[in-house]
Steps between C-alpha positions, in 0.01 A plus 500: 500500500286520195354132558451617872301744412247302304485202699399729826159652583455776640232493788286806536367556846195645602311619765238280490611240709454705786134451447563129635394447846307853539151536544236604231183578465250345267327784225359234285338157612791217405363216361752279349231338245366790386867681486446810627608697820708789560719609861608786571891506658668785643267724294602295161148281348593159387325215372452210748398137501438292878778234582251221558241606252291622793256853381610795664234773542551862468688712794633159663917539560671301422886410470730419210683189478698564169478634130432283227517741180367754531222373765543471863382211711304572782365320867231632685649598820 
């Protein structure tokens, strides 16, 4: 039991992965070169960058295709 207990993580869930697949809308220009952009989820503001590397302008929606960090990933819809 006492190796057991080291050799096992624990995994914390969250509630941000229900954030993937919803839609989003842009508050900040994304531009991947320039890093910067911000969505805002469910009422919740989160930084952004554009799947393909395509700029997003400012109250496009968009939808989020997964979490990396603590950025989503977004495609314009």
């Amino acid at each position: 039991p006492l190796v057991r207990k080291f050799t096992q993580t624990k995994v914390q869930p969250t509630n941000a992965d229900r954030c993937i697949g919803q839609v989003a809308v842009v508050t900040e220009e994304i531009d991947n070169i320039a890093a910067k952009g911000q969505v805002n989820v469910n009422g919740t503001v989160w930084t952004a960058r554009s799947s393909d590397g395509s700029v997003i302008e400012k109250e496009e929606k968009v939808r989020v295709e997964k979490i990396e960090g603590v950025k989503l990933i977004v495609n314009k819809i």
